[in-house]
N, C-alpha and C positions, 0 to 999 in steps of 0.2 A: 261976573261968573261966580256960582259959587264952592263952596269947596268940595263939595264931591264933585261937581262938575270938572275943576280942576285937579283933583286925585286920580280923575278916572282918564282927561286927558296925558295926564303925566305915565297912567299905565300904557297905555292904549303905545302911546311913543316909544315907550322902555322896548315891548312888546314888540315895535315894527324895529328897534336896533337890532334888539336879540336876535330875529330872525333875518335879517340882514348879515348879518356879521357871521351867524350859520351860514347864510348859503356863502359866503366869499370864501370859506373852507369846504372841500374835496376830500374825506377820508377812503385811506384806499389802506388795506388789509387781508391777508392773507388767508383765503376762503371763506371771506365777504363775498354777500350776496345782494346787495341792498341797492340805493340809488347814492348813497356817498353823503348823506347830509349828516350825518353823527359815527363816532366810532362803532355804535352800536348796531347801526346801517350802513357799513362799510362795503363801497366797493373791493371784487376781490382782484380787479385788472388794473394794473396801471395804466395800460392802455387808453386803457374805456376811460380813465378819470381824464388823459391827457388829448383825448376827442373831444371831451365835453366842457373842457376847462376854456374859460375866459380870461385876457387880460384882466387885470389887479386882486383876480381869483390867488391863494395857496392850495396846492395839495400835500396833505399830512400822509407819509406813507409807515408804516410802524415793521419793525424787523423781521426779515424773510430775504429771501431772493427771488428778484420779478428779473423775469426774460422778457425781450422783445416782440417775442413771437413764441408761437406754442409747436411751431412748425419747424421746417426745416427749410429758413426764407432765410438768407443771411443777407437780403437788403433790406428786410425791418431792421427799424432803429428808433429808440424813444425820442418821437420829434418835441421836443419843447415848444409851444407855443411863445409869441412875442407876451411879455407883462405878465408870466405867470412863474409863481416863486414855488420849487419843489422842495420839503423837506423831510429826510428822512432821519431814524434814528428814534421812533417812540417806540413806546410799550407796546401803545393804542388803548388809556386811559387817560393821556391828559387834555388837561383842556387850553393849557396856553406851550409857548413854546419856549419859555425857559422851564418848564418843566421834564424836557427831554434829556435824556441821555444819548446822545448820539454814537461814544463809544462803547454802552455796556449794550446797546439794541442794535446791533449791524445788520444795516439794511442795505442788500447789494443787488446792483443792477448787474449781468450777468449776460454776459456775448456766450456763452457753453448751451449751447439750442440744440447739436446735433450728435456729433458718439462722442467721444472722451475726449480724441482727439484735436490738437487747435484749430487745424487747418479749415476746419467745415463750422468756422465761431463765427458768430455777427462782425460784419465789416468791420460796422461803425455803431456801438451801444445808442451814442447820444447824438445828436444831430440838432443843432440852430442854424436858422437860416434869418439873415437881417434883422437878428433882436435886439432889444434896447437892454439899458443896467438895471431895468425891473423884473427881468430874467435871470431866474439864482437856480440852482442845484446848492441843497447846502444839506452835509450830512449822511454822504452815500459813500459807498464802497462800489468803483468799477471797475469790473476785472474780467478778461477772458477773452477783451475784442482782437478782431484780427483782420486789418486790413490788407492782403496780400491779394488780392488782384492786381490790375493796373498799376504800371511803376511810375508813372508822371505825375510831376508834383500839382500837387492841386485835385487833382483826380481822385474823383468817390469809388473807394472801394481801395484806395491803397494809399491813406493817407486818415491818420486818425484815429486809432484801430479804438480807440473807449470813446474820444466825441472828434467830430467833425463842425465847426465852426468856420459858416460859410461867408463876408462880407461882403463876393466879390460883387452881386448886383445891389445890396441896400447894406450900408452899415448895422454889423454886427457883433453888439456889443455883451455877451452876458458877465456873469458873474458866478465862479466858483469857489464855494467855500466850505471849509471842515472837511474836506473830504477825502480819498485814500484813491488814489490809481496804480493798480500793480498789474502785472503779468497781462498785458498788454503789447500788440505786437501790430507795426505795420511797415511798408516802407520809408513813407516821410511820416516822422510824428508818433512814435508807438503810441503815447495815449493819449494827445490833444493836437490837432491840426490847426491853427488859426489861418483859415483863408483872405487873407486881401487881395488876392489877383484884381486889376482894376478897378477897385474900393477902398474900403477903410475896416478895420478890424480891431477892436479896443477891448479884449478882452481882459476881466479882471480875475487874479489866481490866487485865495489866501488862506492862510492856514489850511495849505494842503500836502498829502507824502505821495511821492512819487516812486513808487519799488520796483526792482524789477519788470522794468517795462523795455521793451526792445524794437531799434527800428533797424530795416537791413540794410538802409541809405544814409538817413542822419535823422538829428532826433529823436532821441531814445525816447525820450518821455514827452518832449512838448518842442513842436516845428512852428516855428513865425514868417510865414511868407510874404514878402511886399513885392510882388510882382507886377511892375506896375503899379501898385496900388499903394498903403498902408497899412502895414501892422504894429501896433506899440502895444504890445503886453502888457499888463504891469503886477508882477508875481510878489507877494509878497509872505515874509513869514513861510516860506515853505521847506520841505523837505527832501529832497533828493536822495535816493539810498541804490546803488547798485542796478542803475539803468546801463543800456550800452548800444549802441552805436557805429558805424566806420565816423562818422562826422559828427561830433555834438553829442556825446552820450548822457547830457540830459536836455542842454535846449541846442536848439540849430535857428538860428536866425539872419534871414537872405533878404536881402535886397537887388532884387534883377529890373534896372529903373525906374526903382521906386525907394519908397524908406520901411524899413524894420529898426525900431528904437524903444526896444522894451524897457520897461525900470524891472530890477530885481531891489528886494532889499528886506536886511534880516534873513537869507536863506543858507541852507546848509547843504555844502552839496559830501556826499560820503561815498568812498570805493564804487564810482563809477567807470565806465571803462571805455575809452575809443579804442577802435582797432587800429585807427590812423591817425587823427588828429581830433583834439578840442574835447578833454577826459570830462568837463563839463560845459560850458559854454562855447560853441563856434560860430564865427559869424566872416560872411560872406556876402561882398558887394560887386556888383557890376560899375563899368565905371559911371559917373557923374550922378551912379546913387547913393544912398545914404543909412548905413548901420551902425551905429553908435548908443550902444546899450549903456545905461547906468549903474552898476554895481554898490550899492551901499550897505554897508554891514555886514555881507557876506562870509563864512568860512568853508575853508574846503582841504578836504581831511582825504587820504588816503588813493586820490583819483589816479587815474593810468590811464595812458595814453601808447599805441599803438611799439612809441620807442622804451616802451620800460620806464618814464617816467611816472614819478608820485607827488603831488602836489602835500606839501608836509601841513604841520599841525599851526594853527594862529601863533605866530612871536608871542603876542599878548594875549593869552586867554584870558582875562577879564573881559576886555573889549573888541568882540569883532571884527576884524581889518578885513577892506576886500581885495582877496588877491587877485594878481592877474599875470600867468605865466603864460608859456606856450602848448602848458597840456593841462592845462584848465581854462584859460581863456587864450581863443585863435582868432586872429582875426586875418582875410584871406580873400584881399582885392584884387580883381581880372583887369589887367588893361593889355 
């Protein structure tokens, strides 16, 4: 072969990655008109990007606030696709993704669809259903859902109010990261529901703040249901700041014959509040099943629990300790 032959096949390759490696990115953009292959051609619906998105596709979304719907439907919800990695936080200039700023570009996903008020907010913002850990949200702000419908646990529409993560017919595994959940409200779970009713449910939670989210059952911020089924969490590096609760005002995690065994580690939980029991973590077994959370490195600063109790400040502020009281950690077997 000779060498232009060989120059021209080296372009011609270059030429089929480059455009490869465009389309496996999604740009979506705030009064984007386009078909989504460049910032330049930006889609301006997340919607539309997350219809068309394929597994081991990314969608780059760059700062604004996208709703679910442009209507007044509070059962839309950003369904995530299996295999497909969301992330927000650009300009909408760059071209790789340690280029982004995630917290100077807030990019928020947004249950506020109908008048000012909560009550008439998207159930559930996010919604997966049996996806795998190639499934990420990484770099969003969600805030505003409100699942107040239906009081039964497990039950869409009152369970999850920012995402709803379903397991119970195909394991459901995502992944959330960098990301911010506040003012968020539902009955089980104000801002993440993990479902394992008769399945398996492996959600992963990192470097994320959890504010003011509120649930009016348990789990202020994030409910782990193993009913019958499996759920093991595994939250790391997170933030907890003034969620609230009767049970669990920041996680709630059940086992009704089955296992919930979340790992926590690294997390901080701050002036959270039960009105009853478990100022941060509450857990809750039926007999012969199985709730036994890992707590490592944990601190827990200023929480309250229903009797006036305050979980105080680490012995050792150098190092971490995780504590485990009765109004920060409950645990509370039925026989």
């Amino acid at each position: 072969m000779s060498d232009v032959k060989r120059v021209t096949t080296v372009l011609i390759l270059l030429a089929t990655t480059l455009s490869l490696s465009a389309q496996s990115i999604l740009f979506v953009k705030k009064g984007g008109q386009g078909n989504g292959q460049s910032w330049q051609t930006a889609m301006g619906s997340l919607q539309q990007a997350l219809q068309k998105a394929q597994a081991g596709q990314e969608i780059w979304v760059s700062a604004g606030v996208y709703q679910p719907t442009s209507f007044a439907d509070r059962q839309a919800s950003f369904v995530i696709p299996d295999g497909v990695a969301l992330y927000g936080g650009f300009y909408g200039t760059e071209q790789s993704l340690s280029q982004r700023d995630w917290q100077k570009n807030p990019t928020i996903l947004s249950g506020e669809i109908g008048t000012p008020a909560s009550d008439d907010n998207s159930l559930s913002i996010i919604r997966t259903y049996g996806v795998s850990s190639s499934t990420v949200l990484d770099g969003f702000i969600i805030k505003g859902g409100n699942a107040n419908l239906a009081a039964n646990i497990g039950s869409v529409g009152g369970c999850g109010g920012a995402w709803f993560n379903d397991g119970s017919s195909k394991e459901s595994n995502p992944i959330a990261r960098n990301c911010v959940f506040e003012q968020n409200e539902a009955h089980f779970g104000g801002a993440i529901f993990n479902n394992g009713e008769g399945g398996k449910c492996h959600m992963s939670i990192e470097n994320c703040e959890f504010r003011n989210n509120i649930a009016g059952t348990s789990g202020g911020a994030v409910y782990n249901s193993g009913l019958r089924g499996i759920c093991n969490t595994a939250v790391n590096s997170c933030l907890f700041v003034k969620n609230e609760a009767p049970y669990g005002a920041s996680i709630q995690n059940r086992a009704d014959g089955g296992i919930a065994n979340p790992i926590l580690s690294d997390c901080v939980f701050r002036e959270n509040i039960a009105y009853l029991s478990g100022s941060s973590v509450y857990n809750y077994r039926s007999p012969e099943a199985e709730c036994r959370p890992v707590l490592t490195e944990c601190t827990f600063t200023g929480n309250k629990d229903g009797l006036g109790n305050t979980v105080g400040d680490p012995v050792n502020k150098k190092k971490k300790k995780s504590r485990k009281n009765t109004s920060s950690f409950t645990m509370r077997p039925t026989y």
